[in-house]
Structures are given as structure tokens and as C-alpha cells.
NUMINU-428010 format. One record per residue (C-alpha): residue number from 1; residue in one letter; x, y, z. Coordinates in steps of 0.2 Angstrom, whole numbers, plus 2048, in hexadecimal, padded with zeros to 3 digits. Layout:
REM NUMINU-428010
   nr  rest    u    v    w
  NUM     a    X    Y    Z
...
END
This chain:
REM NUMINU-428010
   nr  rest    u    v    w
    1     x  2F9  505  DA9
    2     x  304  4F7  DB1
    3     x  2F8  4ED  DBE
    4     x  308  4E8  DC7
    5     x  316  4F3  DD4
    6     x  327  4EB  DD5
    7     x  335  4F6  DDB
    8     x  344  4F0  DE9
    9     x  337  4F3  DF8
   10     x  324  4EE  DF1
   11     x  31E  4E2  DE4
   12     x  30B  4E3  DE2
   13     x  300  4DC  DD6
   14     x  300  4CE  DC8
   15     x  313  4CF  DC0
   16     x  313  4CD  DB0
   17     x  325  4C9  DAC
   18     x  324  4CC  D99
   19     x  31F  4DF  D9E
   20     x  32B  4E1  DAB
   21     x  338  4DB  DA0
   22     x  336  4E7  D96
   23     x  333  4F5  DA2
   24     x  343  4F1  DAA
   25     x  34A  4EE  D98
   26     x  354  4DD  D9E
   27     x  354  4CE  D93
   28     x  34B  4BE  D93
   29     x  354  4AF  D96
   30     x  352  4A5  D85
   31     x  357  491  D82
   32     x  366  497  D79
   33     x  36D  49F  D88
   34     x  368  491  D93
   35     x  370  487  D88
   36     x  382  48F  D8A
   37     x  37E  48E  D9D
   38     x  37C  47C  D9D
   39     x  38B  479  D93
   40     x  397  482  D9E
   41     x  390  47D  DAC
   42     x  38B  46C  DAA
   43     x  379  46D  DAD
   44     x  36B  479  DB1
   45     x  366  47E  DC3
   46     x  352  479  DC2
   47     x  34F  48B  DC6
   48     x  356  490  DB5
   49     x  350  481  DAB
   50     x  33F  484  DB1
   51     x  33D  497  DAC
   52     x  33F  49B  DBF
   53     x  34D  4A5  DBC
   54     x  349  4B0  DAB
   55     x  34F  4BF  DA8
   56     x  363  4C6  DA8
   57     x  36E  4D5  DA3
   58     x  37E  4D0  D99
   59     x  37E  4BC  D9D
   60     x  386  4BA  D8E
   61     x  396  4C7  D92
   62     x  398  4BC  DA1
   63     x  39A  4AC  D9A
   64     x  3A4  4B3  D8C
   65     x  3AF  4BC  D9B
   66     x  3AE  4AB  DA6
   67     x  3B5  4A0  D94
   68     x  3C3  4AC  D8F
   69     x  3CA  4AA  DA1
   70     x  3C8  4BD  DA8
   71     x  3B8  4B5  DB4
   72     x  3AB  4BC  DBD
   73     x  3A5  4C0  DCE
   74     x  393  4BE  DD8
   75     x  38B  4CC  DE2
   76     x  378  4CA  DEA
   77     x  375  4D2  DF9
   78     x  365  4CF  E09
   79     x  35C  4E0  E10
   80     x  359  4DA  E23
   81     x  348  4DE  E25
   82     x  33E  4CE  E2F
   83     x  341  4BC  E30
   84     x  345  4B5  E1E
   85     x  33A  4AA  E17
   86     x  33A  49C  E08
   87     x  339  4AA  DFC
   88     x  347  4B1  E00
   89     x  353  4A5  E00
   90     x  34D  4A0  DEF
   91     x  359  4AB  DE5
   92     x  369  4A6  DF2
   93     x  367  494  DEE
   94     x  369  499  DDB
   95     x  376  4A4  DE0
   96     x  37E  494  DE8
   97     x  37D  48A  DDA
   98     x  386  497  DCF
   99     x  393  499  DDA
  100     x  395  486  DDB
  101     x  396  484  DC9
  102     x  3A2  491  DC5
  103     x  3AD  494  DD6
  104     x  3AC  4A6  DD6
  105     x  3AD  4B3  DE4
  106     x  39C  4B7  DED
  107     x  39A  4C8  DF6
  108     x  389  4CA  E01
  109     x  383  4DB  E05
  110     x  379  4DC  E14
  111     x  36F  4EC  E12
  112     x  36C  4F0  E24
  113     x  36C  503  E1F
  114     x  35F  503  E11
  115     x  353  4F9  E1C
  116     x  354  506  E29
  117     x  352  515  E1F
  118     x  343  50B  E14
  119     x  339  506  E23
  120     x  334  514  E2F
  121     x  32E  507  E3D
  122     x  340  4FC  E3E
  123     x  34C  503  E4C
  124     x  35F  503  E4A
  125     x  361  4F4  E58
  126     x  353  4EA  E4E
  127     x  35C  4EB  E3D
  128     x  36D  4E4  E45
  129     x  364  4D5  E4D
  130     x  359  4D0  E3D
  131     x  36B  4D3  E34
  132     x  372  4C7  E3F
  133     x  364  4B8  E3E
  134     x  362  4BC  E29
  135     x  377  4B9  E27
  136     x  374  4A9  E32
  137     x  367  4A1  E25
  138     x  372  4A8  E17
  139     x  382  49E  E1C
  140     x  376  490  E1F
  141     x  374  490  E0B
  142     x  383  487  E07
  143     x  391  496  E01
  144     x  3A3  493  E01
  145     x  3AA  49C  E10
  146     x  3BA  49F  E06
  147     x  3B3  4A6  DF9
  148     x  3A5  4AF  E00
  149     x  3A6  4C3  E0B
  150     x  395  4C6  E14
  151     x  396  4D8  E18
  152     x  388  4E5  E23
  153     x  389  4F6  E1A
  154     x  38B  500  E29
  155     x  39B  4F4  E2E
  156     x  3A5  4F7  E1D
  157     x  39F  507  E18
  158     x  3B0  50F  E21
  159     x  3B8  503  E13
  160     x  3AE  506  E02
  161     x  3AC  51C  E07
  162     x  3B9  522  DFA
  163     x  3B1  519  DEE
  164     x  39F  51C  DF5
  165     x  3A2  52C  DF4
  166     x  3A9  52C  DE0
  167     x  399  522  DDC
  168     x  38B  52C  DE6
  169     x  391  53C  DDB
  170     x  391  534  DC8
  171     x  37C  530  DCE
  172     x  371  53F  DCE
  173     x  361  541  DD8
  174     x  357  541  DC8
  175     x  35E  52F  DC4
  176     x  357  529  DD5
  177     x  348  531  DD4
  178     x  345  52B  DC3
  179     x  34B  519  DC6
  180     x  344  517  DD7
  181     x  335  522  DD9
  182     x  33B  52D  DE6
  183     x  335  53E  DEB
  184     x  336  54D  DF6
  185     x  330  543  E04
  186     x  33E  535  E00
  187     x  34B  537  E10
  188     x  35C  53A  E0A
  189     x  365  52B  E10
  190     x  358  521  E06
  191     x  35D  52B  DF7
  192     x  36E  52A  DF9
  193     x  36E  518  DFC
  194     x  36F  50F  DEA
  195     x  37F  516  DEB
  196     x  386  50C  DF6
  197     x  37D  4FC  DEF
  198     x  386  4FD  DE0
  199     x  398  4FD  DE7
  200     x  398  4EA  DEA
  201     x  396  4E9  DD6
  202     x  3A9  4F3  DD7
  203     x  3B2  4E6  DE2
  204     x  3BC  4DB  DD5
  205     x  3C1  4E4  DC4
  206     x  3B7  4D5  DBF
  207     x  3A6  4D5  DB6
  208     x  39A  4D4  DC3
  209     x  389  4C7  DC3
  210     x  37A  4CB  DCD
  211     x  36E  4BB  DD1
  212     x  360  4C4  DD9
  213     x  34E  4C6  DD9
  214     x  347  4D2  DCB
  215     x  341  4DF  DD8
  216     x  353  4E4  DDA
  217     x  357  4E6  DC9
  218     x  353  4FB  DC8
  219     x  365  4FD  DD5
  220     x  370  4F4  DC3
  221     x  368  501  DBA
  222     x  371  50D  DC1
  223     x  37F  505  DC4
  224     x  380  502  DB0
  225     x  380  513  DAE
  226     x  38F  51B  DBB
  227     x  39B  50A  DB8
  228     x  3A5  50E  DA9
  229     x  3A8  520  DAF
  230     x  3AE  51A  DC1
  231     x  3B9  50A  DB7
  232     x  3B0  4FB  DB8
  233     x  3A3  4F1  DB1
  234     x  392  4F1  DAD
  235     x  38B  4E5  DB8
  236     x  383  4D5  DB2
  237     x  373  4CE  DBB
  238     x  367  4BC  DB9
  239     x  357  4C0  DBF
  240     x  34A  4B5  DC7
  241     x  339  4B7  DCB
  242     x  32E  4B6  DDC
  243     x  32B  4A8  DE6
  244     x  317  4AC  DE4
  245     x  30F  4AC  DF7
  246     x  305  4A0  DFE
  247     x  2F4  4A3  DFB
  248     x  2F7  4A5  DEA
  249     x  2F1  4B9  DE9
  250     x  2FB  4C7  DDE
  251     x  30C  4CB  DE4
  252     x  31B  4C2  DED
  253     x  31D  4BA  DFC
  254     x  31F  4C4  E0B
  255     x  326  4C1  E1E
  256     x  31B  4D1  E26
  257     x  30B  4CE  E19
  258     x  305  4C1  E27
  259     x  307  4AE  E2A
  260     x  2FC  4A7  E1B
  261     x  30A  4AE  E11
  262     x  319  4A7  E12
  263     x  324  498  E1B
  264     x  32F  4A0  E25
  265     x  343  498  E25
  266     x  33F  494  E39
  267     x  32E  48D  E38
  268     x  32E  47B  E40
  269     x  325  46D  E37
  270     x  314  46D  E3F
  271     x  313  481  E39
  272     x  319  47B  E28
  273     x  30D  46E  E27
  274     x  2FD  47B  E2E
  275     x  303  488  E24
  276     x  302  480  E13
  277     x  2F2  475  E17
  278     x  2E9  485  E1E
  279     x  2F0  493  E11
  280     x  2F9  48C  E00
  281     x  2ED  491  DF2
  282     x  2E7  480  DE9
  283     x  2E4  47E  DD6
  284     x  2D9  46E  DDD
  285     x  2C4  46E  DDB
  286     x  2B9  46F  DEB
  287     x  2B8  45D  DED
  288     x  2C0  44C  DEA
  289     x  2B3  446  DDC
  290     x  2B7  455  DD4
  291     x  2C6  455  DD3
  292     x  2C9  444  DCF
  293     x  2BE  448  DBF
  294     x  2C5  457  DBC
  295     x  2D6  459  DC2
  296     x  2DF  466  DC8
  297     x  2E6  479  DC4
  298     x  2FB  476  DC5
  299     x  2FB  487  DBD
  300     x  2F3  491  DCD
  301     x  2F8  484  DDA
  302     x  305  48B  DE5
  303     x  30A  478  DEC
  304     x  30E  475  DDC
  305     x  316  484  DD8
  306     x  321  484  DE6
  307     x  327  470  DE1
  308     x  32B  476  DD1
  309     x  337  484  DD5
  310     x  33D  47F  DE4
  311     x  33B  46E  DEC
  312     x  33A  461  DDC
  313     x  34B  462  DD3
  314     x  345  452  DC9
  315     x  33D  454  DBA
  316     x  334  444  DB7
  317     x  32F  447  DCA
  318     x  325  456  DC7
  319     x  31E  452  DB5
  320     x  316  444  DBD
  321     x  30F  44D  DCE
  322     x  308  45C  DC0
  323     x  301  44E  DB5
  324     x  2FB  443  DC5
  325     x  2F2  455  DC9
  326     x  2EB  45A  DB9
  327     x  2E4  447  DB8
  328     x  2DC  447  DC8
  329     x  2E7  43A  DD0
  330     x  2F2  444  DDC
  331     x  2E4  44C  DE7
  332     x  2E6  45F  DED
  333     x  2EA  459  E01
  334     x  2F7  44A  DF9
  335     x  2FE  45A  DEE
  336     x  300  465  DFF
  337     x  309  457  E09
  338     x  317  454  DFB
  339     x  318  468  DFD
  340     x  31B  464  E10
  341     x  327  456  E10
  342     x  331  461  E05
  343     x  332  471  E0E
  344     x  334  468  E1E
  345     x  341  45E  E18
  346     x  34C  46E  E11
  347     x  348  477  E21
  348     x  34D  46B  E2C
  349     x  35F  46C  E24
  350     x  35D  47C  E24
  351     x  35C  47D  E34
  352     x  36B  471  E3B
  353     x  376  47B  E2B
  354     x  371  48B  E35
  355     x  375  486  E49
  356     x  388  482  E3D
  357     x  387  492  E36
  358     x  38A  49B  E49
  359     x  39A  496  E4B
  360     x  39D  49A  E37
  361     x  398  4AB  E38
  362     x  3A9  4B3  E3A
  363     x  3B0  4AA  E2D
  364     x  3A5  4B3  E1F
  365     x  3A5  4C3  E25
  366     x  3B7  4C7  E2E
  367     x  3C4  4B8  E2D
  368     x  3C2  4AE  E1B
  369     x  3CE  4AF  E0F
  370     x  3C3  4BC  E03
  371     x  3BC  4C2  E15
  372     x  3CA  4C9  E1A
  373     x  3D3  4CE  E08
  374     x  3C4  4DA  E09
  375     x  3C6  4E1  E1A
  376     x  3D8  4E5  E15
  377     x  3D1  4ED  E05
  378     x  3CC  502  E04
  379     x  3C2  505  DF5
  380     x  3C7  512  DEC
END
């Protein structure tokens, strides 16, 4: 019996991503495949390099489609539930990166519908606000606006429901059930809805890729099955892993699981700075002589964690903080305040990215080049 829970709304427990591979039946990312990604793309994202980012569905067909000139387009999506944190932003930033490398079309599904169907306590009018601030911190990532269509399900469903409508009958109730859990107590919108999650995978006659967190993976799965009968791919997908929370338990990070957990994207710095002095788990010892004897933990210490998957792109940077930790030089509180500076730095560009984002709102979602080529589009 599994001693973890991750589906598209819960992950509980101690992951172990070895087993979740297989009961997802993705693939690891080996350095072979790694490999073929830094040579067409020049380097390797630190996410990648590190192991951060693990596990994919047909990467391989990708590159084969992006080298024999036919390419490839992105597709990730936000569910607008509460103020996004540093966890979620994680898999956007490696989304960034690959659209950087490869200059490919970005669409951005904001999943306003599934969220209100999922979560009993969210009113309609709460949904659209928390929509609105969530699309504000994802353009403040970096996309390109040209190359980017940031769209809320209830705006283009009129524009994606022939096609809605071909895909929602090749998906039988037994397939949702099975895939996702549900049951005769499951509202009918919420069983309906992975339908419409997988039109976005249908919007170029393109392979599609999926950068996303693993949680999501169960909606590809059926999308792998219906494509080819409606006449289009089998999506792709690169998988990464959680952002563990603060305190260091079982699980992912969470915006409603209480402060301790995560650092939200609008925190200020003296929030930052108590928040991870008060709650980050340290792999430190109870006190100075000790663990100037004994050394730190880097392998339970969530500073350290955070610095290597996020805030230290520098190799030689982080090898000498783990190894200045596992000796004992750098103390628990020095290992904290490098976590601080970091996270207050990104967040403070973060922040001036996203008052710039307001007046580039538009641009994404109704009057950019592939903004409004999709507008003018009906799915059939």
C-alpha cells in the first residue's frame, strides 16, 4: 500500500517519485536524454540538470519533431484557487526557459471552471478575482507576449465547443472514474471537465509539450488515449517534482495549509525574512558547537533545498554552501539568510515585473499576434 496521494487537487504523504513513475507509467529522465537537451539547446536549465525536472512522456518525439523542422508547441495551464506562491511558479519559470530556447508557441489555460467545480467553498466572483491576480504574476515570468494566448476557460469555451463537444464523447465515465477517482457523489461538471483540459493539447496540428508539475500528469493520460481518433497527437509532457513546503513535512507546498508553509509571490521582505527563520525546516544540530563538529543535513534542509532548485543557478556556488554545511562552516542561521537574500531578491523583481504586467495584460489574452489569431479561430 502507497504511503503517498498525488492526484490534480491533493498530494499527501512522502512522494516517492520512482513509484509514482511507475504508477503513472511516465519515464525517467536519463543523462542520455539530458544530453540531446543540452545539445539542442545549448545548456541545461539547472532544474533539469539537477534531477528537479525527472520524468517525461515522449521527449524524445519532440526533439525528433523540433530537428526534422515540423516543431512543437507548449501548453501549461494555473487553476486560480488562492494567491500563488513560490511553488507555483516553479514549473512557469522552466516553462519559460523552454520556450526561450526553442521559440515556440505558449498557450496558458486558466482553469477558472475546474476550480469552482473542485472547491465547494469558492464563489463564481472569487474565482474571477484570484484569476485576475494569478494571470498578473504569470506574465510577470517573462513569456513572449507574441508568442504567448493566456486564456480563462469560461471566456473561450464559445470558441473551443464543437470541438469540446467531439472530445467529451470519445471519454467515457468509466475512464474518468478510473483515471481520477471519481464517484456517484462526483458533480457532473467536475466529471465533465478533463475534457475540456485537453482541447488546448489540439490547438496547433503540432506535437504538443507539457512542462507541468507531475500532479497533473493523470489529465495526458487521457488525452493520449482519445488524440489519434479526433486527429491529433499524443501529447508529450516533462514532469517536475514539488517545491517541498517549508517546514520540511510530507507533501507540497500549499497557499491555504497556513503560513509556515509557503512564501507567497506578494510577501514583502520582513515576511520573507520571519517566515523562513521561524518555519524553514533545518538539517542543522541544536547548537553552534555541534554543528560546527558535526555539520549539517543538506538532504532534509529545506534552505538548502530551496537554493538548489531554485535560487543558485551556479554550480560551484552551491557545492561549496552544501559542502560548507556538511563541514560545519556555514551555520544553520548563515544558511537561512542566503535562502533570504535570494527569495527577496526574485521577489522584489517579481514584483516591479508584475505592476508592468497590468498594462500587458491585454496583450496576452486578446490583442497579441497569436492572441488574436486565436480569437479568430473556432475549433472544430
Amino acid at each position: 500500500m502507497e504511503n503517498f496521494t498525488v492526484t490534480p487537487w491533493e498530494v499527501n504523504g512522502s512522494v516517492d517519485y520512482d513509484k509514482l513513475i511507475k504508477q503513472f507509467g511516465t519515464t525517467r529522465i536519463d543523462e542520455k536524454l539530458r544530453e540531446r537537451m543540452k545539445k539542442t539547446c545549448g545548456d541545461l536549465h539547472p532544474m533539469l540538470k539537477r534531477d528537479f525536472v525527472f520524468s517525461h512522456r515522449d521527449l524524445g518525439a519532440v526533439l525528433d519533431d523540433y530537428e526534422k523542422g515540423s516543431g512543437f508547441f507548449l501548453y501549461t495551464g494555473r487553476g486560480p484557487s488562492k494567491s500563488m506562491h513560490i511553488g507555483h511558479i516553479v514549473p512557469l519559470l522552466f516553462t519559460k526557459w523552454l520556450q526561450d530556447k526553442f521559440k515556440v508557441n505558449l498557450y496558458i489555460e486558466i482553469t477558472d471552471d475546474e476550480k469552482f467545480l473542485y472547491r465547494k467553498e469558492y464563489e463564481w466572483k472569487d474565482v474571477q478575482a484570484t484569476a485576475q491576480q494569478n494571470i498578473l504574476d504569470i506574465i510577470a515570468v517573462g513569456f513572449d507576449p507574441e508568442r504567448t494566448f493566456i486564456f480563462k476557460d469560461s471566456e473561450y469555451v464559445k470558441n473551443v465547443y464543437p470541438l469540446l463537444m467531439k472530445t467529451a464523447r470519445k471519454i467515457t465515465a468509466s475512464t474518468v472514474k478510473a483515471v481520477f477517482g471519481f464517484n456517484d457523489s462526483t458533480n457532473i461538471g467536475l466529471s465533465f471537465y478533463p475534457a475540456y483540459q485537453v482541447i488546448p493539447t489540439f490547438f496547433e496540428k503540432k506535437r504538443c509539450l507539457i512542462p507541468a508539475a507531475i500532479d497533473q500528469d493523470p489529465y495526458w493520460r487521457v488525452q493520449r488515449d482519445v488524440a489519434e481518433g479526433l486527429g491529433y497527437y499524443k501529447t508529450a509532457a516533462i514532469h517536475t517534482k514539488f517545491l517541498p513546503p517549508l517546514q520540511g513535512v510530507s507533501g507540497k507546498m500549499s497557499s491555504s495549509g497556513g503560513a509556515e508553509t509557503a512564501i507567497l509571490l506578494t510577501d514583502d521582505e520582513k515576511t520573507v525574512k520571519n517566515k523562513i527563520n521561524k518555519y524553514a525546516f533545518s538539517g542543522g544540530q541544536p547548537t553552534v558547537e555541534e554543528h560546527r563538529r558535526l555539520g549539517g543535513n543538506t538532504d532534509i534542509d529545506v534552505p538548502y533545498q530551496w537554493l538548489s532548485i531554485l535560487f543558485e543557478p551556479d554550480d560551484l556556488k552551491l557545492k561549496k554552501i552544501q559542502e560548507d554545511y556538511r563541514g560545519g562552516k556555514l551555520l544553520t542561521g548563515e544558511m537561512k539568510m542566503l535562502l533570504i537574500d535570494k527569495i527577496n531578491t526574485f521577489l522584489k523583481e517579481h514584483h516591479e515585473k508584475r505592476k508592468k504586467a497590468e498594462k500587458e495584460i491585454d496583450k496576452f489574452m486578446y490583442t497579441g499576434s497569436l492572441a488574436k489569431t486565436m480569437w479568430g479561430k473556432i475549433h472544430e
